[in-house]
N, CA, C and O atoms as a Tinker XYZ file with bonds, in Angstrom:
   392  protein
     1  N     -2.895000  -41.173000   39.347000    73     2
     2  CA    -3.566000  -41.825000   38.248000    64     1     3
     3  C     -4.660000  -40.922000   37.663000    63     2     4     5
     4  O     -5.048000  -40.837000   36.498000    81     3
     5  N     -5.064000  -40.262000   38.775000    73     3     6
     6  CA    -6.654000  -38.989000   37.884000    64     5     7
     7  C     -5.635000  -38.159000   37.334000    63     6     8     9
     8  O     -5.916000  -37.717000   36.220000    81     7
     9  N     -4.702000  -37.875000   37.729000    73     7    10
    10  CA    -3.762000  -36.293000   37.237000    64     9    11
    11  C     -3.484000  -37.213000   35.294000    63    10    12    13
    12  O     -3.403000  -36.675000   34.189000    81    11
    13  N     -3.419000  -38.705000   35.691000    73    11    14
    14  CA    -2.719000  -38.966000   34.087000    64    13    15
    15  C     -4.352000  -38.905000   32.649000    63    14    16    17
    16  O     -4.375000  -38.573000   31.464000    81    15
    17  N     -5.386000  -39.386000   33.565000    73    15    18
    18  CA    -6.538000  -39.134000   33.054000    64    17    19
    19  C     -6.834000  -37.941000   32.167000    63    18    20    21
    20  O     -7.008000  -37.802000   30.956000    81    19
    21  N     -6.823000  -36.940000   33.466000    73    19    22
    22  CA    -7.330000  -35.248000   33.373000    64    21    23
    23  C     -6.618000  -34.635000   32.584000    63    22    24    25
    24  O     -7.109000  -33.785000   31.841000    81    23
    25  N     -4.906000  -35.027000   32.571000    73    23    26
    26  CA    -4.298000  -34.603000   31.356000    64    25    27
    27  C     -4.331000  -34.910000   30.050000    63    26    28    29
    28  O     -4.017000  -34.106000   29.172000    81    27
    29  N     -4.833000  -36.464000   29.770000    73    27    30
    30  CA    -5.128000  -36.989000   28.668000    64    29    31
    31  C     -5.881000  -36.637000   27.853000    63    30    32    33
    32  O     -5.535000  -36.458000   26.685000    81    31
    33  N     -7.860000  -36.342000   28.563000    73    31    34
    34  CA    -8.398000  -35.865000   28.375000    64    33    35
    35  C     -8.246000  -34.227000   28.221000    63    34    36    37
    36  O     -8.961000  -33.577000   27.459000    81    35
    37  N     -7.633000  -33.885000   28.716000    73    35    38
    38  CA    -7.270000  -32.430000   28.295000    64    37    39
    39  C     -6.337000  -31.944000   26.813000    63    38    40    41
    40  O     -6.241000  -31.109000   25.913000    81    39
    41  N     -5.871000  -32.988000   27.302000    73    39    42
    42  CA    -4.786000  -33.015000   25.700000    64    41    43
    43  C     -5.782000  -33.614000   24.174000    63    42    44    45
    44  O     -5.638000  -33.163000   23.038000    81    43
    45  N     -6.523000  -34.448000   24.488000    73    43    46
    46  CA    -7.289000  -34.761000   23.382000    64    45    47
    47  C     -8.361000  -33.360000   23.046000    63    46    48    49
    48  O     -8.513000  -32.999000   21.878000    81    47
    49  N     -8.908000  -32.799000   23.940000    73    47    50
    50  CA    -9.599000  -31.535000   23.399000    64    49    51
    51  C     -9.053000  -30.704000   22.978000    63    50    52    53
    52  O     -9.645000  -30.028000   22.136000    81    51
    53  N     -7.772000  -30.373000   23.321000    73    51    54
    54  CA    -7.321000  -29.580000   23.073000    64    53    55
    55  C     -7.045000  -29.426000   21.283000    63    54    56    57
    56  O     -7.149000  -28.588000   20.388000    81    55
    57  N     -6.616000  -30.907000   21.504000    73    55    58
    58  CA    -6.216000  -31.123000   19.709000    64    57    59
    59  C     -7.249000  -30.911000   18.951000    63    58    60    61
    60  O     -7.174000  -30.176000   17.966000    81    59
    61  N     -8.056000  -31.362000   19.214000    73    59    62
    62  CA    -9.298000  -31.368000   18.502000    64    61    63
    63  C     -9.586000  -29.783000   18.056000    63    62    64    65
    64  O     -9.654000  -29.351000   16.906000    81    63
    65  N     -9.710000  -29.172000   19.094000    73    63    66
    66  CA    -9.286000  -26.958000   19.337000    64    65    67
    67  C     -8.573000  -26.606000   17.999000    63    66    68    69
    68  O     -8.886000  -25.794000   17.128000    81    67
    69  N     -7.223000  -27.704000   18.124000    73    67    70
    70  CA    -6.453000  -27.126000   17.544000    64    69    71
    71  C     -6.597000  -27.410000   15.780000    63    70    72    73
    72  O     -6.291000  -26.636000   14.873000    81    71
    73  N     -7.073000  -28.563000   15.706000    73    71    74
    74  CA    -7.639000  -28.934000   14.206000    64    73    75
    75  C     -8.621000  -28.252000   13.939000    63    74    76    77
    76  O     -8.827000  -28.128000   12.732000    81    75
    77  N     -9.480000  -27.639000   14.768000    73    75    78
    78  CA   -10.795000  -26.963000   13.918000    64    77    79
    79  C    -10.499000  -25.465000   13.237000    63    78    80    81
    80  O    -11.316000  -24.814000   12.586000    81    79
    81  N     -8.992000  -25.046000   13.581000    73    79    82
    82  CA    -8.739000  -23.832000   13.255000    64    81    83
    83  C     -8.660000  -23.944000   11.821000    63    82    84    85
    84  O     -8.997000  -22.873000   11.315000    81    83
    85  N     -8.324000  -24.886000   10.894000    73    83    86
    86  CA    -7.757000  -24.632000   10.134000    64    85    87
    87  C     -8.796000  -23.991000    8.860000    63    86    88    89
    88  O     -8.491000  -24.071000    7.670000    81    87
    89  N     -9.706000  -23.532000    9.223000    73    87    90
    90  CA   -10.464000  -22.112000    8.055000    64    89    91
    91  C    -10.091000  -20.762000    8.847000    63    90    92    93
    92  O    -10.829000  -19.778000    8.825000    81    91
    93  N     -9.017000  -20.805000    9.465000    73    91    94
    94  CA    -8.274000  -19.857000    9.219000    64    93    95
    95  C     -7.832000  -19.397000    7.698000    63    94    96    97
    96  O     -8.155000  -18.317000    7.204000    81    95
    97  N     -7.193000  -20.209000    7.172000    73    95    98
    98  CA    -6.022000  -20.168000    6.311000    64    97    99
    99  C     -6.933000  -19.736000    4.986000    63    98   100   101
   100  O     -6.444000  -19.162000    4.013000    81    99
   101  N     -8.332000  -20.100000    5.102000    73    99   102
   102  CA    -9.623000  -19.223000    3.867000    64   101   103
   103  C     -9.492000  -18.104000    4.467000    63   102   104   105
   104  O     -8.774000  -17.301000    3.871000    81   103
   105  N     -9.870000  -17.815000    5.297000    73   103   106
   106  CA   -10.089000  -15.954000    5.978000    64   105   107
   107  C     -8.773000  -15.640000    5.279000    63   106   108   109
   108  O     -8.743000  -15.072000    4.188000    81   107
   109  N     -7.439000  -16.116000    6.091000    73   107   110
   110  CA    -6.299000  -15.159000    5.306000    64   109   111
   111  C     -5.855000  -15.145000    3.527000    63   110   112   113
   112  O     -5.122000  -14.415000    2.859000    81   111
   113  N     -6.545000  -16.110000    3.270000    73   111   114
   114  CA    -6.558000  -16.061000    1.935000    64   113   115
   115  C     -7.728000  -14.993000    1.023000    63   114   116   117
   116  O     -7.339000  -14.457000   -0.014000    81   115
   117  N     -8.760000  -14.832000    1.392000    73   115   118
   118  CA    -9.770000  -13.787000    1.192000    64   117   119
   119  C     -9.592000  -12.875000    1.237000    63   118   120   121
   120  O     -9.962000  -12.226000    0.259000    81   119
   121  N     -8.901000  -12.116000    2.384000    73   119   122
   122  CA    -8.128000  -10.847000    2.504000    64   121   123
   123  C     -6.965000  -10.486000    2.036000    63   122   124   125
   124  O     -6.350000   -9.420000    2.028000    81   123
   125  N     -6.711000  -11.760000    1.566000    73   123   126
   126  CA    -4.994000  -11.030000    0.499000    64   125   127
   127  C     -5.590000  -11.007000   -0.736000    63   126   128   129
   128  O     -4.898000  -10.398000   -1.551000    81   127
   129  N     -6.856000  -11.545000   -1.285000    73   127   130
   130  CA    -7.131000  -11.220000   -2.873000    64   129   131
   131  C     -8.504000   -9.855000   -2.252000    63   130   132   133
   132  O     -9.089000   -9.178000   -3.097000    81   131
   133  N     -8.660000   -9.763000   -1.446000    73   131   134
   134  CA    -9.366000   -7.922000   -0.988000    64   133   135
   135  C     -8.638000   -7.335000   -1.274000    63   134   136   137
   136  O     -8.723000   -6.500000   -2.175000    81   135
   137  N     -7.672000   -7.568000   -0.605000    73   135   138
   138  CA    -6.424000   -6.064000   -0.798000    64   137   139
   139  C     -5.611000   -6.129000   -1.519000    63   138   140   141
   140  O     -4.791000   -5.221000   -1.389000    81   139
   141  N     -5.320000   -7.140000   -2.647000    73   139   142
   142  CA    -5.242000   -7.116000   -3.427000    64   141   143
   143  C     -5.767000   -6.113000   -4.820000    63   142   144   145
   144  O     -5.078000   -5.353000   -5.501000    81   143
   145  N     -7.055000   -6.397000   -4.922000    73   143   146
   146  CA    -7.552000   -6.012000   -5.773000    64   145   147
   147  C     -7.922000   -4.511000   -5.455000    63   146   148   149
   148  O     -8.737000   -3.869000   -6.118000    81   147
   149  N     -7.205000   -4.006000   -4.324000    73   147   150
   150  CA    -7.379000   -2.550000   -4.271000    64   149   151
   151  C     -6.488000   -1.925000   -4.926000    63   150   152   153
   152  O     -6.652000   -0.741000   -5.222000    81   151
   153  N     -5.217000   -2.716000   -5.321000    73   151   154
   154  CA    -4.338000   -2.036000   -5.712000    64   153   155
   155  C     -4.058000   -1.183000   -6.720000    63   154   156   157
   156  O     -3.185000   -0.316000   -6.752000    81   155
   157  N     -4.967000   -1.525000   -7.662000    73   155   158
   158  CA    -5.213000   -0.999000   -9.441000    64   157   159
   159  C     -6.032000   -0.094000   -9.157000    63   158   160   161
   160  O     -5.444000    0.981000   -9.279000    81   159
   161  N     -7.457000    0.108000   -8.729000    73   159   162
   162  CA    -7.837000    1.591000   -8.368000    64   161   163
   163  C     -6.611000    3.163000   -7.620000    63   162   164   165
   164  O     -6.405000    4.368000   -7.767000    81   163
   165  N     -6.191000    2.056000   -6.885000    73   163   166
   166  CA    -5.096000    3.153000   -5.892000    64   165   167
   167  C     -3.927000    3.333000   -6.478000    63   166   168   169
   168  O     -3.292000    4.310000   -6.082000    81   167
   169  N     -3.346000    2.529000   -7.495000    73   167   170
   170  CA    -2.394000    2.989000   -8.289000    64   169   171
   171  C     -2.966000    3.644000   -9.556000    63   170   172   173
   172  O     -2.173000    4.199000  -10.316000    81   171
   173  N     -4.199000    3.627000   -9.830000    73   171   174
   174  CA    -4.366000    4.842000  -11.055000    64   173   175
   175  C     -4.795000    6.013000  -10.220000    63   174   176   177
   176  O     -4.947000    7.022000  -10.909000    81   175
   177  N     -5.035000    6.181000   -8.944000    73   175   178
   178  CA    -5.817000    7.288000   -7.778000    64   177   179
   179  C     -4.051000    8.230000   -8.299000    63   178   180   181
   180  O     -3.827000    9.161000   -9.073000    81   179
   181  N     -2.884000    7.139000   -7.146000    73   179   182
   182  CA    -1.686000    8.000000   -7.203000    64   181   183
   183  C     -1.302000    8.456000   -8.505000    63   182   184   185
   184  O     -0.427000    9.321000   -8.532000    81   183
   185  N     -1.882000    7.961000   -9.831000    73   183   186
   186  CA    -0.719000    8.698000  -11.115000    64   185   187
   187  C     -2.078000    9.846000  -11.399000    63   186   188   189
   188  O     -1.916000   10.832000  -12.118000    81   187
   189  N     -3.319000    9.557000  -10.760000    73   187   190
   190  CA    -4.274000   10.859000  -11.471000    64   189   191
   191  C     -3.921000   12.009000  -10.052000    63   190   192   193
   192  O     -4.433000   13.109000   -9.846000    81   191
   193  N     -3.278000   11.559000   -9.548000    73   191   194
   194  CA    -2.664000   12.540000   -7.848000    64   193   195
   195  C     -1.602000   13.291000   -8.820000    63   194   196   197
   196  O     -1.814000   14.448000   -9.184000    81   195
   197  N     -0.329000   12.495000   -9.259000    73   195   198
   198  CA     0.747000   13.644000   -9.512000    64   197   199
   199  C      0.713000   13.925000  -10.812000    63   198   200   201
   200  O      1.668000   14.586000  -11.221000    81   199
   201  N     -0.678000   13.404000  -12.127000    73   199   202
   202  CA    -0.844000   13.928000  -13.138000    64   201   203
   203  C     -1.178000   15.634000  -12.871000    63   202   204   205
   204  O     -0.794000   16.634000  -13.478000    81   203
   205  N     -1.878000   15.494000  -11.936000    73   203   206
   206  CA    -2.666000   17.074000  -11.286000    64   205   207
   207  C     -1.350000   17.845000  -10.408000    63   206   208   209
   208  O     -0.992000   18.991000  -10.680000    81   207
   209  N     -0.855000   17.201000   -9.568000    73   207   210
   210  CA     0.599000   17.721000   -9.188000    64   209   211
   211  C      1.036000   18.376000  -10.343000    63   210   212   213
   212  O      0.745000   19.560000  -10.514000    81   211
   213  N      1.905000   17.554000  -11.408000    73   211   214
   214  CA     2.083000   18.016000  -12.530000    64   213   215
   215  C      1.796000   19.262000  -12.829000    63   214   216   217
   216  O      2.689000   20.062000  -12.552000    81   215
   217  N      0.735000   19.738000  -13.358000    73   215   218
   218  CA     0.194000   20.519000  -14.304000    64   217   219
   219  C      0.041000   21.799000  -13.249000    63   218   220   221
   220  O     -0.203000   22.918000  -13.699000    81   219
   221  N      0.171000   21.610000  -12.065000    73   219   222
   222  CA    -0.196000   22.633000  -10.973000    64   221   223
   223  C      0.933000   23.026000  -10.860000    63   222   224   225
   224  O      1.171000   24.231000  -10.780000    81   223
   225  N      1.997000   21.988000  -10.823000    73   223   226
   226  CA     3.404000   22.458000  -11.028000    64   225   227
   227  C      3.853000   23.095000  -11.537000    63   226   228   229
   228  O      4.677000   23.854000  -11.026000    81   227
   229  N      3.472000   23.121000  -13.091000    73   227   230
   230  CA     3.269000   23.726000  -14.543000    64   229   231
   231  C      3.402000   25.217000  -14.488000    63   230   232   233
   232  O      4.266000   25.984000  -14.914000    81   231
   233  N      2.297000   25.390000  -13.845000    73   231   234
   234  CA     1.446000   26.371000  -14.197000    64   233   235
   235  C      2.027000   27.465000  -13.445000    63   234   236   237
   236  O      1.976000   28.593000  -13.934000    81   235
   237  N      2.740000   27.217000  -11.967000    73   235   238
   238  CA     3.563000   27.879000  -10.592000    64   237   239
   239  C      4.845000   28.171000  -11.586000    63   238   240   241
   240  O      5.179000   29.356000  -11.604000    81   239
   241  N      5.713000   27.169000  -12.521000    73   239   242
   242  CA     6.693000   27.329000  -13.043000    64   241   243
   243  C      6.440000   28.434000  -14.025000    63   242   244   245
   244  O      6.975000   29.543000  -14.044000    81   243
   245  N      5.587000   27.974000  -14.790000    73   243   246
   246  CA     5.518000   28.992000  -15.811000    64   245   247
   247  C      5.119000   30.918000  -15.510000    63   246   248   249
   248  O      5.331000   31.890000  -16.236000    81   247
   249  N      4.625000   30.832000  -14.439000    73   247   250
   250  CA     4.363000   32.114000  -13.497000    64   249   251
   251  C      5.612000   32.852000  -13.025000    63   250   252   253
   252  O      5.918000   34.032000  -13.193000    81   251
   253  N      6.272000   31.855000  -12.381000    73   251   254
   254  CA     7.724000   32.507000  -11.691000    64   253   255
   255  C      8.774000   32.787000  -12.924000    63   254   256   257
   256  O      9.873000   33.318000  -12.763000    81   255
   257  N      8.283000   32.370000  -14.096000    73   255   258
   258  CA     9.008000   31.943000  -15.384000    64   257   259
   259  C      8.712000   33.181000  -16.051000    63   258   260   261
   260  O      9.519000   33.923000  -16.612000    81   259
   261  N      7.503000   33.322000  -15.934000    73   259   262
   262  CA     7.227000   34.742000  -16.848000    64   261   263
   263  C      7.245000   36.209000  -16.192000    63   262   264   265
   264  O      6.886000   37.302000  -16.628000    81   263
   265  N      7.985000   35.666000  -14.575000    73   263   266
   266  CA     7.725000   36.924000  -13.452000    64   265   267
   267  C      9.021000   37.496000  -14.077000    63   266   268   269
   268  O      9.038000   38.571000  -14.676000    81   267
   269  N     10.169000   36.659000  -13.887000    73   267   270
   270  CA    11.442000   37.224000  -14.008000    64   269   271
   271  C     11.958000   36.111000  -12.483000    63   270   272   273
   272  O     13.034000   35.532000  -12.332000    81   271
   273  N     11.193000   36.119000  -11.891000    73   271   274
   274  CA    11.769000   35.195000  -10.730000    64   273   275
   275  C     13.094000   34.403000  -10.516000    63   274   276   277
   276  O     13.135000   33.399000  -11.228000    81   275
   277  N     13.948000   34.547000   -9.898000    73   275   278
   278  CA    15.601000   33.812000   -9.978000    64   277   279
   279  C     15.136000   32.210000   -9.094000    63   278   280   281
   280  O     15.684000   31.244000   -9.624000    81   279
   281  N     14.631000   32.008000   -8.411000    73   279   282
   282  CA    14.581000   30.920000   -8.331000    64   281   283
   283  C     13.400000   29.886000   -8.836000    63   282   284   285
   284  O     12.935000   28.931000   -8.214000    81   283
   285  N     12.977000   30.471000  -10.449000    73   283   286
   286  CA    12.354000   29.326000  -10.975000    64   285   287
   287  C     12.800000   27.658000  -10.991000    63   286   288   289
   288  O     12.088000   26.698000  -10.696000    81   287
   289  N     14.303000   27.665000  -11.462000    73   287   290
   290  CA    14.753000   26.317000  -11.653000    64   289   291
   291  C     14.570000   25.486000   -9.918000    63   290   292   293
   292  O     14.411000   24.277000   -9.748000    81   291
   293  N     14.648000   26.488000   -8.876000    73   291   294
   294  CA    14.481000   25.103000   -8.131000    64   293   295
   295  C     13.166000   25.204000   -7.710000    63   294   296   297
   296  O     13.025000   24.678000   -6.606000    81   295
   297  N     11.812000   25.833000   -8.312000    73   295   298
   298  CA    10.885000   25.382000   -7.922000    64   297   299
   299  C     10.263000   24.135000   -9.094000    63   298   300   301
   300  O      9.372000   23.312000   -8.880000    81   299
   301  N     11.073000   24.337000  -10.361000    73   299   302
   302  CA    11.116000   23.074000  -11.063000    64   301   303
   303  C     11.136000   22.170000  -10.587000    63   302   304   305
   304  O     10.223000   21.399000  -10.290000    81   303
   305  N     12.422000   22.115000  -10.408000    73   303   306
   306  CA    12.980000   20.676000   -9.765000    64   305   307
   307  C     12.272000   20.003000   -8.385000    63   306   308   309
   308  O     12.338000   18.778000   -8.287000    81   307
   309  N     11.751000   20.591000   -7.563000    73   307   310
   310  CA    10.667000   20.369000   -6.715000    64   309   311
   311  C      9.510000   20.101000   -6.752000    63   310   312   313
   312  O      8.955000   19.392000   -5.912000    81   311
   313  N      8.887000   20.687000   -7.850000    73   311   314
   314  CA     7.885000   20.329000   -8.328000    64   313   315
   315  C      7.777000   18.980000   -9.392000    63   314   316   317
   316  O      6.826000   18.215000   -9.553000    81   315
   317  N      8.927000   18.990000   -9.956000    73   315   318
   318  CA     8.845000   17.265000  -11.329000    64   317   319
   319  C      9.800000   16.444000  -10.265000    63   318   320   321
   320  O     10.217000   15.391000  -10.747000    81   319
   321  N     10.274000   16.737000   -8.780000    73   319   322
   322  CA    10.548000   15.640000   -8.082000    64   321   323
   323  C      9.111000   15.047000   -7.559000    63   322   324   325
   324  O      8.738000   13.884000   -7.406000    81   323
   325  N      8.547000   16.116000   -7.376000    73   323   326
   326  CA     7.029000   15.648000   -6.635000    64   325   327
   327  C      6.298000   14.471000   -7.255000    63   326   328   329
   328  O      5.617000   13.521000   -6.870000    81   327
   329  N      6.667000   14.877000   -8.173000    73   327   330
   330  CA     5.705000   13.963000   -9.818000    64   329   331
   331  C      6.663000   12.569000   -9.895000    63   330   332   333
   332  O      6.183000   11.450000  -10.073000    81   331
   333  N      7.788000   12.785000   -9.766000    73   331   334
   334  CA     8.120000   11.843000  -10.078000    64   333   335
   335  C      8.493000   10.508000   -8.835000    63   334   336   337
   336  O      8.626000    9.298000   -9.020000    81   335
   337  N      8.567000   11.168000   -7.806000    73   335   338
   338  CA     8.099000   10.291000   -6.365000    64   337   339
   339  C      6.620000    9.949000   -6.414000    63   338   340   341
   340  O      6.362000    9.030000   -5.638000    81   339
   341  N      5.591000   10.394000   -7.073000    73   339   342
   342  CA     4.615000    9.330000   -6.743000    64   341   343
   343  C      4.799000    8.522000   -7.889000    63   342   344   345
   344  O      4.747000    7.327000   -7.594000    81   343
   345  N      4.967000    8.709000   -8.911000    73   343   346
   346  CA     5.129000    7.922000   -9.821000    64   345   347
   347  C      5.808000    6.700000   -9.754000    63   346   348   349
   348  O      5.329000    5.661000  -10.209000    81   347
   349  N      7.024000    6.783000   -9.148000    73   347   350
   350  CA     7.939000    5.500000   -8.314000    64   349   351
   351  C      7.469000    5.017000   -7.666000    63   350   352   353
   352  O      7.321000    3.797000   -7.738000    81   351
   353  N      6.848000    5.998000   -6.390000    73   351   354
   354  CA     6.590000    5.069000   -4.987000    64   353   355
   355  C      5.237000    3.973000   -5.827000    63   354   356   357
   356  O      5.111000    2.750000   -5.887000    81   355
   357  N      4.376000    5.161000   -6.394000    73   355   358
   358  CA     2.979000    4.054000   -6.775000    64   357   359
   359  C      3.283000    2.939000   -7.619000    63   358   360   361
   360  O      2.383000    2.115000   -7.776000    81   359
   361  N      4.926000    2.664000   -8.479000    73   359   362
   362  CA     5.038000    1.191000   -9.444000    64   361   363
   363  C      5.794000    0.356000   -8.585000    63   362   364   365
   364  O      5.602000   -0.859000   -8.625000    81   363
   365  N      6.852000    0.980000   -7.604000    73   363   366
   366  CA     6.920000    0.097000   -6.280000    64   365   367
   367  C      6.343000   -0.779000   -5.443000    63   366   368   369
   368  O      6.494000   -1.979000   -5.213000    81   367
   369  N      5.229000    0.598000   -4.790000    73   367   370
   370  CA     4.065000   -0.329000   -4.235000    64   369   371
   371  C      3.714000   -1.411000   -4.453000    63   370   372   373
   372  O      3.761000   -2.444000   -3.785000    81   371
   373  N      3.206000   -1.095000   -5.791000    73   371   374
   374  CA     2.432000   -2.250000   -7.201000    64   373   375
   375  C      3.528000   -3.047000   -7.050000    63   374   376   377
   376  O      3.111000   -4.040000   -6.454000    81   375
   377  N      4.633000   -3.163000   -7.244000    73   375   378
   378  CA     5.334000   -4.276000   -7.816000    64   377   379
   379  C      5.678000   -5.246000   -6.532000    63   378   380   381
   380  O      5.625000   -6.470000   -6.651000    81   379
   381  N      6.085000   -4.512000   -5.117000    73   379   382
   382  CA     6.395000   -5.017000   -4.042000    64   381   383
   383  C      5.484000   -6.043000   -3.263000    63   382   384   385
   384  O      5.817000   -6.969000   -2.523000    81   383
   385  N      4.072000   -5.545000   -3.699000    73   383   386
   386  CA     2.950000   -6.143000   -2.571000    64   385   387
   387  C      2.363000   -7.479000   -3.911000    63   386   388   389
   388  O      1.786000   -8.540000   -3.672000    81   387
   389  N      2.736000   -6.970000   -5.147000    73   387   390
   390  CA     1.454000   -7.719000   -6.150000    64   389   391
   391  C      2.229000   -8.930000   -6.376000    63   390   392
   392  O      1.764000   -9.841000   -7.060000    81   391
């Protein structure tokens, strides 16, 4: 008869435990509009990243370009893949998480 008590009483605190959690669900809501709103700084960070990629790219092409160099075209293509993987991954990102 104490074992049906001790459990009773145990079970009622417990619930009680278990109802006070619920400002949880503010905390996880606070932190999805935080990190949220990081996203628009860090997606103009990545296109001012491979705007500068870019032009650095540019500048390597146009060098090997004016050397005589035989493998300009695939440092092209390596270089405007570069540019163009952040450019994807960063409207991905954006589009996947937002």
């Amino acid at each position: 008869m104490t074992k049906k008590i001790f459990f009773s009483v145990l079970l009622f605190s417990t619930a009680g435990t278990l109802f006070a959690q619920g400002n949880g669900t503010a905390g996880i809501e606070e932190a999805t509009i935080m990190i949220t709103s990081y996203f628009d700084p860090i997606t103009k960070l990545i296109y001012a990243i491979g705007a500068v990629a870019g032009l650095i790219g540019g500048i390597k092409v146009y060098n090997k370009f004016s050397s005589g160099d035989p493998d300009t075209a695939k440092t092209a293509s390596s270089w405007f893949g570069a540019c163009i993987f952040l450019i994807v991954a960063a409207t991905i990102l954006r589009s996947f998480f937002l």
